[in-house]
C-alpha positions as CSV (number, residue, x, y, z in Angstrom):
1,X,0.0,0.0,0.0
2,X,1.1,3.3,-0.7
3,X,-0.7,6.1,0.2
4,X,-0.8,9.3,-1.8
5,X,-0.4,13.0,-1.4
6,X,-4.1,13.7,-1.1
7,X,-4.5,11.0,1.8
8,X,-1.7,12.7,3.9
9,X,-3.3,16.2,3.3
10,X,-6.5,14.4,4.9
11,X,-4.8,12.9,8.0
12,X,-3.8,16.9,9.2
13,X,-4.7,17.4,12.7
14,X,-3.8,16.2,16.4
15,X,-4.1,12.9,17.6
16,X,-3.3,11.1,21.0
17,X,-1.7,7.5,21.5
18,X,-4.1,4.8,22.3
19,X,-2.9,3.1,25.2
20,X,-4.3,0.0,24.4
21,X,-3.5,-0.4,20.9
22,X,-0.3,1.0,21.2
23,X,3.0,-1.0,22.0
24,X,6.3,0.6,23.0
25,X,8.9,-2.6,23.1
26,X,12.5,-3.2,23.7
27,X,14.5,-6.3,22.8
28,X,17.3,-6.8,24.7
29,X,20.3,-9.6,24.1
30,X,20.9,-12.0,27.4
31,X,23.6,-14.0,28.4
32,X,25.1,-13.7,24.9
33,X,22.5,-16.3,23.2
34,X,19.1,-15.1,23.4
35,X,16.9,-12.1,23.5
36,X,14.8,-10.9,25.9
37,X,11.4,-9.0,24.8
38,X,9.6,-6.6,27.1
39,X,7.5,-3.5,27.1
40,X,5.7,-0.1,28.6
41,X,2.6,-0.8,29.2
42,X,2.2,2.7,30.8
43,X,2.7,5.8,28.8
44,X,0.8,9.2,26.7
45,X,1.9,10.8,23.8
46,X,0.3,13.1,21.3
47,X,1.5,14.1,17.5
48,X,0.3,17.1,15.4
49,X,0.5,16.2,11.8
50,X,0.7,18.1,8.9
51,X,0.0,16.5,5.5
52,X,0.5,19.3,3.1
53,X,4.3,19.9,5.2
54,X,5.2,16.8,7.1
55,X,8.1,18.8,8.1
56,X,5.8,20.8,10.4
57,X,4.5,17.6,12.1
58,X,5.7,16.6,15.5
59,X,5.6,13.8,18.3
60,X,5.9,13.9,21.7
61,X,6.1,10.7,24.2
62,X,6.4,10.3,27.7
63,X,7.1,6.7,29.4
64,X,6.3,5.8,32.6
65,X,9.2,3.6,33.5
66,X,7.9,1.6,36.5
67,X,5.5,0.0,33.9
68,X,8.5,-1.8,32.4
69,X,7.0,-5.8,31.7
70,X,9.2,-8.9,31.0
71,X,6.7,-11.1,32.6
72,X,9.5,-11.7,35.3
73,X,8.7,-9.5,38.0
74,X,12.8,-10.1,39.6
75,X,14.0,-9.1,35.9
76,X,11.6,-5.9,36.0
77,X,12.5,-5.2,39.5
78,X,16.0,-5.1,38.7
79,X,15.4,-3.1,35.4
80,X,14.0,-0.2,38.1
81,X,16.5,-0.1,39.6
82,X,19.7,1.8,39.8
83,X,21.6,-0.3,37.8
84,X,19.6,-0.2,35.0
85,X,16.7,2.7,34.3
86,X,16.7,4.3,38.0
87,X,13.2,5.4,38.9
88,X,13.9,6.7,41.9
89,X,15.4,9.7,40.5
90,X,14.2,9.6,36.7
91,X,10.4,8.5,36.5
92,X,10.1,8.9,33.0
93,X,11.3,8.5,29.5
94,X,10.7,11.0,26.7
95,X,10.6,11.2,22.9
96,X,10.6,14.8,21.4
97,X,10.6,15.0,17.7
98,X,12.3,17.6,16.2
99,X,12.3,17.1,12.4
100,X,10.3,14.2,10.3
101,X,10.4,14.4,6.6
102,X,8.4,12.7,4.1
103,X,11.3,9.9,2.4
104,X,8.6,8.6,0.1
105,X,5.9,6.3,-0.1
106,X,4.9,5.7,3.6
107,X,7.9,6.3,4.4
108,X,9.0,8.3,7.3
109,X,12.5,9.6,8.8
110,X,11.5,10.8,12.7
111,X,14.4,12.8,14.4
112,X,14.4,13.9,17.8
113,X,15.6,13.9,21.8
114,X,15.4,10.9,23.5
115,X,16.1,10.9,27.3
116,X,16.7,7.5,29.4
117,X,18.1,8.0,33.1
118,X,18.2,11.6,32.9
119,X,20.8,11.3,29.5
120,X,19.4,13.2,26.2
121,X,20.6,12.3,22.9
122,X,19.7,13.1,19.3
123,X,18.4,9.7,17.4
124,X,16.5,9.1,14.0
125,X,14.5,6.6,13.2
126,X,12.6,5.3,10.3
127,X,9.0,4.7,10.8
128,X,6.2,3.5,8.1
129,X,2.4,4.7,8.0
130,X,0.3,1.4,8.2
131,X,-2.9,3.4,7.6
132,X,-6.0,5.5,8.6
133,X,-9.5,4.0,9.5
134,X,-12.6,5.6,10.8
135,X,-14.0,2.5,13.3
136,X,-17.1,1.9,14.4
137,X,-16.6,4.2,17.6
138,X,-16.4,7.7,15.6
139,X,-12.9,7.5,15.9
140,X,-10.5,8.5,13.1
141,X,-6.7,6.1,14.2
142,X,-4.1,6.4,12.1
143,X,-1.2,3.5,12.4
144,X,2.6,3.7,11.9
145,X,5.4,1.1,12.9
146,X,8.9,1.1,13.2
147,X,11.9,0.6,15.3
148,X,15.2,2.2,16.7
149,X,18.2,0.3,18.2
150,X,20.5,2.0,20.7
151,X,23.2,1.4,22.6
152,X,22.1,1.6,26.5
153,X,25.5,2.4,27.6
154,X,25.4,5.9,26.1
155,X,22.5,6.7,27.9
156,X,24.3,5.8,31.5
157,X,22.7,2.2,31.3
158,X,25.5,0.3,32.1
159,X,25.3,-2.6,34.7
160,X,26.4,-6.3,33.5
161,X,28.2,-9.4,35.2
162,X,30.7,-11.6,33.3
163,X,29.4,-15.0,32.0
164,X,31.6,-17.5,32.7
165,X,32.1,-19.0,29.4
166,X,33.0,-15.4,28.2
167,X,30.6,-12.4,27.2
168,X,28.3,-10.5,29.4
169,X,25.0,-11.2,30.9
170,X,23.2,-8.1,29.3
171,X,24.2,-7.1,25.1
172,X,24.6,-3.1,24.9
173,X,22.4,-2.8,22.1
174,X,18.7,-2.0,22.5
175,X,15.6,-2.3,19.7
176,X,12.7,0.0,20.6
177,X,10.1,-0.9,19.1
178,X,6.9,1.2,18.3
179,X,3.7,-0.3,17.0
180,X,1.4,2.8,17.3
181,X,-2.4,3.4,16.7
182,X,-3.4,7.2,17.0
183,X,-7.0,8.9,17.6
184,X,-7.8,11.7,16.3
185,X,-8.7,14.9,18.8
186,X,-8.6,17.9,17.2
C-alpha cells in the first residue's frame, strides 16, 4: 500500500496514543544467546500532523518507566533499579521529535531527543504509516510502525556481570520498538 499525497493532506490534525492499541517494546540480548522481549505498558503521547508539510508535524512521548513488563517480575524489579533505568530519581522517559520528513511512499525519517536516566541524545529513526480508519466508535486512528536500536550504555545504562564462558550477561544494544495506533482529537 502506498498512500498518496491527497491522503496525507486528509490525516492533518492532532491525535493522541491509544494506550491499548499501542505498544512501545525493547528487545534486549541475554547471556550472549538469546533475546529478551519486554515493554511499557504505561505511557501518553500526542502528534500534530501536517500532511501538506510533514516537516511541520511533531511527536511527543512520555514513558512511565515503572511500567517496564518482561513477565518476570525479579527481571523488571532489577530493570527499576539503579543499575539499569533508576526510577527513583528519573520516572520517565521521553521522545521529542524535532524534524520528520516525508522519504517517500509511507515512508517516514523521525528525528528527535530521547532521554533515558536523565541522558538526552539526538536519534533518528525510520517509521512506516500502516494506515487510517474511521472504526465503528467515531474515531478516526491512524497507524505507523517502526523501530530504533541503541546502545544503553550511552545513555548511562551500564550494569552487567561476566558470563563464565566469556561475554556479558546483558548485550549493549537495544531495539525500541513502536507499533502505534493514533486517535484523532482535534
Amino acid at each position: 500500500m502506498t498512500t498518496s499525497t491527497t491522503e496525507f493532506q486528509a490525516l492533518t490534525g492532532q491525535y493522541a496514543l491509544d494506550p491499548t492499541h499501542t505498544r512501545i517494546g525493547f528487545v534486549a540480548r541475554h547471556a550472549m544467546i538469546t533475546k529478551v522481549r519486554g515493554a511499557f505498558n504505561e505511557f501518553e503521547g500526542s502528534t500534530t500532523i501536517d500532511g501538506d508539510e510533514p516537516g511541520n508535524s511533531h511527536v511527543n512521548v512520555t514513558i512511565k518507566v515503572d511500567s517496564v513488563d518482561t513477565r518476570n517480575e525479579q527481571r523488571d524489579t532489577h530493570l527499576r533499579s539503579n543499575d539499569f533505568l533508576d526510577i527513583a530519581n528519573h520516572p520517565t522517559i521521553t521522545f521529542a521529535s524535532t524534524q520528520i520528513t516525508h522519504a517517500g511512499g509511507n515512508d517516514f525519517q523521525v528525528t528527535g531527543d530521547l532521554t533515558i536516566k536523565g541522558v538526552t541524545k539526538r536519534v533518528s529513526f525510520p517509521l512506516e504509516f500502516q494506515g487510517a480508519a474511521h472504526d465503528p466508535f467515531g474515531n478516526d486512528r491512524i497507524g505507523f510502525e517502526g523501530s530504533l536500536a541503541i546502545n544503553r550504555k550511552d545513555f548511562g545504562v551500564e550494569w552487567n556481570a561476566p558470563l563464565d564462558t566469556g561475554g556479558v550477561l546483558v548485550g549493549d544494544k537495544v531495539i525500541l520498538e513502536f507499533e502505534i495506533s493514533a486517535v484523532k482529537s482535534a
